[in-house]
MARGUMAR-338124 format. One record per residue (C-alpha): residue in three letters; chain; x, y, z. Coordinates in steps of 0.5 Angstrom, whole numbers, always signed. Layout:
ALA, A, X, Y, Z $
...
//
This chain:
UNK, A, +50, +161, +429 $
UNK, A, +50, +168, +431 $
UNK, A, +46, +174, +428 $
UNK, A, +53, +178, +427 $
UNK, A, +56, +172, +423 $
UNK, A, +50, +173, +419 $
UNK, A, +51, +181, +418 $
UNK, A, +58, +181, +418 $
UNK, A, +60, +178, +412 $
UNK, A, +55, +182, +408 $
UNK, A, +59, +188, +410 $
UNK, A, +65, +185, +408 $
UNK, A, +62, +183, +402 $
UNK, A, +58, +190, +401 $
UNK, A, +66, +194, +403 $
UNK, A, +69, +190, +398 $
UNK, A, +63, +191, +392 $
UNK, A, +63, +198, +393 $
UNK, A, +71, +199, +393 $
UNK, A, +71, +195, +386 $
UNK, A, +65, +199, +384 $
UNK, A, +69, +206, +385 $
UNK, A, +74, +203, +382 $
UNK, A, +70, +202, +376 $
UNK, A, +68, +208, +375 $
UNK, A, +74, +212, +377 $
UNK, A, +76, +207, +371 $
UNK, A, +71, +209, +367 $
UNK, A, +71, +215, +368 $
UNK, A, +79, +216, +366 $
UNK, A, +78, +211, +360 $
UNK, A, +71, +211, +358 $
UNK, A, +66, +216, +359 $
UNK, A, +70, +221, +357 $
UNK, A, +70, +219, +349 $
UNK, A, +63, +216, +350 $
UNK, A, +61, +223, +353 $
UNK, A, +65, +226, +347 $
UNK, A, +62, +222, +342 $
UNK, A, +55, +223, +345 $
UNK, A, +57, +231, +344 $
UNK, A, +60, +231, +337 $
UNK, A, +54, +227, +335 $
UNK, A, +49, +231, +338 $
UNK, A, +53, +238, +335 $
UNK, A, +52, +234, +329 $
UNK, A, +44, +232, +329 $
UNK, A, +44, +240, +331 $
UNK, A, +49, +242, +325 $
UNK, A, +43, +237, +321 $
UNK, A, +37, +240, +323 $
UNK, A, +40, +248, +322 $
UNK, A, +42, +246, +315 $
UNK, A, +35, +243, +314 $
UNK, A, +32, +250, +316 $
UNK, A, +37, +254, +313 $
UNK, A, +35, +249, +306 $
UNK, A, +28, +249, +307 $
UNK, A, +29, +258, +308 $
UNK, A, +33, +258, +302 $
UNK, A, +27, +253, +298 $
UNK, A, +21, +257, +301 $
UNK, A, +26, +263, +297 $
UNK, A, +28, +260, +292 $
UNK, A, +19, +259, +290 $
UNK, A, +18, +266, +292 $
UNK, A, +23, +268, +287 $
UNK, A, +21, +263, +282 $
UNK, A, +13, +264, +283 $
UNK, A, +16, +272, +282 $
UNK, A, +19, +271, +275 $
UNK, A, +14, +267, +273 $
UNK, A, +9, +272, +273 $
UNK, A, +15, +278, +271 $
UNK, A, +14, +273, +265 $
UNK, A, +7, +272, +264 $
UNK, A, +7, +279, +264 $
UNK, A, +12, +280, +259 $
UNK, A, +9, +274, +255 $
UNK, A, +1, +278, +255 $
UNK, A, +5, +285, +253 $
UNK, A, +9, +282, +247 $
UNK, A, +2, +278, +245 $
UNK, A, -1, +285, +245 $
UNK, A, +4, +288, +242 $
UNK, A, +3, +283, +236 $
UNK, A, -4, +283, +236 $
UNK, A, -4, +292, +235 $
UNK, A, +1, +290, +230 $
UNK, A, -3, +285, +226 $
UNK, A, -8, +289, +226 $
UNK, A, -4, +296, +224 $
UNK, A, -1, +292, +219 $
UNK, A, -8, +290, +216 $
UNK, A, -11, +298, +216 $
UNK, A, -5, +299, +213 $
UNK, A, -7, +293, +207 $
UNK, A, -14, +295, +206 $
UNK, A, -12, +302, +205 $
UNK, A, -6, +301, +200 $
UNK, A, -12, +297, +197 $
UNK, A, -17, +302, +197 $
UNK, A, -13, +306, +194 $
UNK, A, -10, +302, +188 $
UNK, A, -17, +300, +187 $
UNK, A, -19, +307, +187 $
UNK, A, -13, +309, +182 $
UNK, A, -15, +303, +177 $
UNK, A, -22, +304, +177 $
UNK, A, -20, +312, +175 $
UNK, A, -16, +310, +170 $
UNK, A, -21, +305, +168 $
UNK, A, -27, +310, +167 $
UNK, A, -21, +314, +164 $
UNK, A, -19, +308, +159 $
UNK, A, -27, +307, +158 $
UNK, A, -29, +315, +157 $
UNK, A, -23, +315, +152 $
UNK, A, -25, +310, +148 $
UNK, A, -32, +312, +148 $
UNK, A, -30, +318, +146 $
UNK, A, -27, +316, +140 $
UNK, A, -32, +310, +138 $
UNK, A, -37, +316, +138 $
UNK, A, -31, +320, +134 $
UNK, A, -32, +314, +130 $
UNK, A, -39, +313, +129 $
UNK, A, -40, +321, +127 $
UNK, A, -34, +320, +122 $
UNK, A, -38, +314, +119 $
UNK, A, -45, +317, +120 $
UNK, A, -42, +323, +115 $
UNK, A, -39, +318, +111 $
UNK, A, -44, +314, +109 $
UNK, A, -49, +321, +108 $
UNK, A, -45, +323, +103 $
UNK, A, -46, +318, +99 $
UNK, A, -53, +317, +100 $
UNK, A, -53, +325, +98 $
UNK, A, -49, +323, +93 $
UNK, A, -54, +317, +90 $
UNK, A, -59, +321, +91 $
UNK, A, -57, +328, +88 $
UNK, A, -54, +323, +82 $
UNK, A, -61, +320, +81 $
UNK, A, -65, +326, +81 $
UNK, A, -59, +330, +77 $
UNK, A, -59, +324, +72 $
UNK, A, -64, +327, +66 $
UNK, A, -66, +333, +64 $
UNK, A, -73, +334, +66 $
UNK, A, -71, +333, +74 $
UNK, A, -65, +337, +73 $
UNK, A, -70, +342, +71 $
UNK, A, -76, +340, +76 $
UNK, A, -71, +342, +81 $
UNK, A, -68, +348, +79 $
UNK, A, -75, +350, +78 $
UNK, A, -76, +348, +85 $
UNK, A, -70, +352, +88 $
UNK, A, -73, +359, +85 $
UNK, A, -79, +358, +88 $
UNK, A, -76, +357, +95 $
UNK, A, -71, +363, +93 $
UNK, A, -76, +368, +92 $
UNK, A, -81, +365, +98 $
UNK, A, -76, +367, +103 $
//
């Protein structure tokens, strides 16, 4: 056997695989790799479509927080001044209670001590009224019992002379 009868085949056989390889290939890339790389592109434009939606969300949410977190202290705020202004009214508003309170207290114990002098006033008023009274009649029981027979009367005629021309 020659070394020629060796190569020769082999040449044969890598001319022919090389022409169905190109082959091949100029099929697939007529039929097949135009899709495939089509495929290939609209899902990576998709995975990168993906990816800048995630960012745009995860802005939008980091946002969305510094909003919230902006109202929630707008609301605290709020909150704290409404609590203050509830408390100053409370506290206006018991001022204004215990004042009324003084003063109507002030007024019925005036109009107490009023009532109270009055009625004083005519207890006394009273009581003189009695005092004068009853003296009258003691005078009157007196006067009588002295006056009562002729010789007392006498005594005290006598009496009333003598003090007469003393003074």
């Amino acid at each position: 056997m020659n070394p020629l009868d060796l190569v020769t085949p082999g040449i044969g056989l890598i001319f022919w695989t090389s022409i169905v390889f190109l082959l091949l290939v100029l099929i697939l890339k007529k039929y097949a790799w135009k899709p495939i790389l089509d495929a290939v592109d609209k899902r990576s434009k998709s995975i990168e479509d993906a990816i800048n939606a995630a960012d745009e969300a995860k802005s939008s949410l980091a946002q969305l927080n510094e909003e919230r977190a902006k109202i929630k202290k707008e609301s605290l705020a709020d909150r704290d001044a409404l609590l203050k202004d509830a408390a100053e009214t409370k506290n206006q508003i018991i001022a204004e209670a215990k004042t009324k309170a003084k003063e109507e207290t002030d007024k019925i114990l005036a109009s107490a001590r009023e009532v109270i002098k009055t009625e004083k006033l005519a207890a006394i008023t009273e009581l003189k009224n009695q005092v004068a009274v009853l003296s009258l009649e003691i005078a009157e029981k007196i006067v009588k019992d002295q006056l009562s027979s002729d010789d007392k009367q006498k005594a005290l005629v006598d009496s009333m002379i003598k003090d007469v021309n003393l003074n």
